[in-house]
C-alpha distance (Angstrom), angle and dihedral (degrees) to the residues before:
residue distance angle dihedral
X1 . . .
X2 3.75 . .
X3 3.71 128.9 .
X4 3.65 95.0 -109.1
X5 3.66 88.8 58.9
X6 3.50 97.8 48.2
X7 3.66 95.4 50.2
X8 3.71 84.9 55.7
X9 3.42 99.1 48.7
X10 4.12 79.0 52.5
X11 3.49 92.0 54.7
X12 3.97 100.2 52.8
X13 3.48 87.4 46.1
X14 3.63 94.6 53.7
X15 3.58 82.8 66.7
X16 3.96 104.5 58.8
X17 3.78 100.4 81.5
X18 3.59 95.3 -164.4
X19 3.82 92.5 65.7
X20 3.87 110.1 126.0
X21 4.16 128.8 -166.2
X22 3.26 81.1 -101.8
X23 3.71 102.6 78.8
X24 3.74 130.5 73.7
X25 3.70 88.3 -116.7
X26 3.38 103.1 48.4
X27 4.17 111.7 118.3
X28 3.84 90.1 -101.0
X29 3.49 92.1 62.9
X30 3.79 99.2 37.6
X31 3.93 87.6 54.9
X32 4.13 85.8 48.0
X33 3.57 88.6 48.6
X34 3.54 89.3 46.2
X35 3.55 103.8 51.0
X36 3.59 93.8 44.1
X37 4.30 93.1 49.1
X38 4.14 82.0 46.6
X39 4.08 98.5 51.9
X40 3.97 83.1 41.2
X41 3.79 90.8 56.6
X42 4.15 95.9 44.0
X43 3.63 87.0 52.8
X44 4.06 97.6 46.7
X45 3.66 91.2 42.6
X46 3.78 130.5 126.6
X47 4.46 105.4 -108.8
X48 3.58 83.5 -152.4
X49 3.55 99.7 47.9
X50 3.99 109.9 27.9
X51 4.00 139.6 178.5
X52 3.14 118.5 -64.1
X53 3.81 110.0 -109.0
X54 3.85 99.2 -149.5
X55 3.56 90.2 49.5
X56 3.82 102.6 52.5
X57 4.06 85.6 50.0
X58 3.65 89.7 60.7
X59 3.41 97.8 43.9
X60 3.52 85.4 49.5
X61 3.60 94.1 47.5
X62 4.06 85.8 54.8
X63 3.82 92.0 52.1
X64 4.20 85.5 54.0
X65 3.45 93.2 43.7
X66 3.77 95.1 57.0
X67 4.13 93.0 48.9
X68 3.98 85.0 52.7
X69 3.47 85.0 49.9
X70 3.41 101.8 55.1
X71 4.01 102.4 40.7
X72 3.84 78.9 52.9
X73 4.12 90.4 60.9
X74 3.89 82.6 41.8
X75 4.20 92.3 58.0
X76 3.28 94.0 36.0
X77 3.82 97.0 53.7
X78 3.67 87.8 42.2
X79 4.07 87.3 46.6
X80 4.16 84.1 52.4
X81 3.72 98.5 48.7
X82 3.74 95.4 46.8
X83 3.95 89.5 52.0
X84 3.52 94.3 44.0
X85 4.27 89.4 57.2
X86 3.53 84.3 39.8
X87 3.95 90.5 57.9
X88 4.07 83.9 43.0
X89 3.52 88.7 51.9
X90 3.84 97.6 51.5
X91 4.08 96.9 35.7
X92 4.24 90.7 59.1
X93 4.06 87.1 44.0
X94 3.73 80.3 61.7
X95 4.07 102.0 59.8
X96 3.63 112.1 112.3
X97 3.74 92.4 23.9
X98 4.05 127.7 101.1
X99 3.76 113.7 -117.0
X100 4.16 118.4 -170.0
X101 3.74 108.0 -125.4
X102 3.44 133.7 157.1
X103 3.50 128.8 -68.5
X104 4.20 129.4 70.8
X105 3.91 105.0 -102.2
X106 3.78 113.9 132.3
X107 4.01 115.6 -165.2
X108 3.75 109.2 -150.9
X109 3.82 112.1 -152.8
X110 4.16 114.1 -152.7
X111 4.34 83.6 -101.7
X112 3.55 138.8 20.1
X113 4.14 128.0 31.6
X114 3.48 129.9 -77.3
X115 4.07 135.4 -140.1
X116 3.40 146.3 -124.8
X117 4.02 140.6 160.8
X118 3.84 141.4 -141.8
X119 3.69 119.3 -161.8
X120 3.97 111.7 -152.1
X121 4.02 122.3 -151.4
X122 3.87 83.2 -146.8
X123 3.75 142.4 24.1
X124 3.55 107.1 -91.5
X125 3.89 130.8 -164.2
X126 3.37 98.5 -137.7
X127 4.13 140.5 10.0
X128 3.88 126.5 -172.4
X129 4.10 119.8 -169.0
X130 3.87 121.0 -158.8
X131 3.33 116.9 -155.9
X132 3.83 113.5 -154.9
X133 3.81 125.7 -178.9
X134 4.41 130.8 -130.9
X135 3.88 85.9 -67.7
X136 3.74 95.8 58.4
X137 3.94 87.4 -116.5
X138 4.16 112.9 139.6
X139 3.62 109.9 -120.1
X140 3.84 101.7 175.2
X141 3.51 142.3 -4.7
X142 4.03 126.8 -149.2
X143 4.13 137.2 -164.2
X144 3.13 116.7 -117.4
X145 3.93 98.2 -152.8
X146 4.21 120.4 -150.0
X147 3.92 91.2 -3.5
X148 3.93 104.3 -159.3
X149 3.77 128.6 -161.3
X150 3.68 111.9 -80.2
X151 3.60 128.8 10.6
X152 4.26 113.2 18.6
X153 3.96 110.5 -175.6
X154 3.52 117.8 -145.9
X155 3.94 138.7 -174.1
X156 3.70 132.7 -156.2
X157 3.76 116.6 -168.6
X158 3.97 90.0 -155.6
X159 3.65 103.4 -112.9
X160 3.95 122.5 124.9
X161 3.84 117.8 -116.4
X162 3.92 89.6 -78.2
X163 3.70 94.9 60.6
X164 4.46 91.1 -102.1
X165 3.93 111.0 148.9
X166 4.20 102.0 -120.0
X167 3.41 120.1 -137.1
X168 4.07 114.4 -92.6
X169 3.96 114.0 -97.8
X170 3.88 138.9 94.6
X171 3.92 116.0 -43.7
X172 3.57 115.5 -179.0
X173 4.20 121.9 -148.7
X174 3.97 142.8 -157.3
X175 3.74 124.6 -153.5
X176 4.05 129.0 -145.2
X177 3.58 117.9 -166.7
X178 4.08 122.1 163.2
X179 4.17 134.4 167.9
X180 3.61 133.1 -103.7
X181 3.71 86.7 -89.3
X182 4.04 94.5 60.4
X183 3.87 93.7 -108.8
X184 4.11 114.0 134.0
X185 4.16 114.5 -107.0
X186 3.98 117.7 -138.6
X187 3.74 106.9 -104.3
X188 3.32 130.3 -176.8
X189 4.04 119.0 -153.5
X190 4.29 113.2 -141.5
X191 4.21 117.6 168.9
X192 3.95 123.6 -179.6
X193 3.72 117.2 -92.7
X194 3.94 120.9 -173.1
X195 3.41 114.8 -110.2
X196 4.18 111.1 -124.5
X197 3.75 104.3 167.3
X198 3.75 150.8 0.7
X199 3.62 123.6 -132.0
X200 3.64 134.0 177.5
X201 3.82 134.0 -122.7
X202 3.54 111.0 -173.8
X203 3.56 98.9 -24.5
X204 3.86 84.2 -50.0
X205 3.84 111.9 118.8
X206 3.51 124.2 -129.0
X207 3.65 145.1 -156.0
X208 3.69 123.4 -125.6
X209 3.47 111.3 -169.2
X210 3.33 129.4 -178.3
X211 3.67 109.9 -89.8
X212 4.07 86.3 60.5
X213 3.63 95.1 -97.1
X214 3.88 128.9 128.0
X215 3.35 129.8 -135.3
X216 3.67 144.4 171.5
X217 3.48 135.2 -123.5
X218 4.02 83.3 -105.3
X219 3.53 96.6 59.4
X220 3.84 99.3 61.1
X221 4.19 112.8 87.0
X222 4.01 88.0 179.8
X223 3.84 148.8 18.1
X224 3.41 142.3 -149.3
């Protein structure tokens, strides 16, 4: 075997992430290999004709290059696990809490007001929210004063437009939202939903909230 072929036997092995120590190829034993193929050539070589110097610090160069290589795959896998318990960690904290998510669902309680959010591409100059109930009749409408780009909070007290308390249950809600120039703005509706469970995809916690829907830590913009 020749150097050059052992360096590139290092470098497609530097690629397998799931190599171990325990393999023959892992970079440990390429740079064993290595140095023992190296020390073999110096003392076979021609006097009158020796190694090239230039080439045996590339080579060696290659051989380091692979051992960074690996303990980088090592860290980084270790890097991966720890944030994936961290994420585990931080999604069961989270059951029995409300997290804001997309989608337009608004749980009325029998008292008090519920929330919801739109987040806007653009700055708009104005944004109206009708709030229709299971029937997919509108029962009130709000203002959404000085709506910004990104996240707008709202509130809805739970009263139809004539000021009546509705009953408690799940309302659903749209969102309109256009420029100073009359031309609409891209919104995007997101309500609270209680968190029930956590499952796991992969290793990848997830969010089941209480409209049967999962979610990932990404998805949630706010808690409460």
């Amino acid at each position: 075997m020749s150097i050059n072929s052992l360096t590139n036997t290092a470098s497609t092995s530097s690629t397998n992430s799931s190599s171990s120590s325990g393999k023959a190829n892992s970079a440990a034993d390429i740079q064993n290999q290595f140095l023992t193929l190296l020390v073999t050539q110096i003392q076979a070589q021609d006097p009158l004709n020796p190694m090239d110097n230039s080439q045996m610090t590339s080579q060696m160069a290659q051989i380091s290059t692979v051992s960074g290589l690996e303990k980088l795959n090592t860290t980084m896998t270790s890097v991966l696990q720890s944030q994936v318990a961290n994420q585990s960690m931080m999604a069961t904290s989270l059951v029995g809490h409300q997290v804001m998510v997309a989608g337009n669902d608004l749980t009325l309680g029998s008292s008090g007001d519920v929330k919801g959010g739109v987040v806007l591409n653009n700055a708009a100059a104005a944004m109206q929210i009708t709030v229709s109930d299971g029937n997919g009749k509108v029962v009130d409408t709000l203002q959404v004063t000085s709506p910004q780009t990104g996240l707008n909070n709202f509130s809805w007290d739970g009263t139809d437009s004539n000021g009546n308390r509705l009953p408690a249950g799940t309302y659903t809600f749209s969102a309109k939202a256009v420029d100073n120039a009359g031309a609409s703005v891209a919104a995007t509706t997101y309500g609270y939903q209680n968190v029930n469970a956590v499952t796991w995809n992969q290793g990848v916690p997830l969010l089941v909230t209480g409209d049967g829907q999962q979610h990932s830590l990404g998805d949630v913009v706010q808690l409460s």
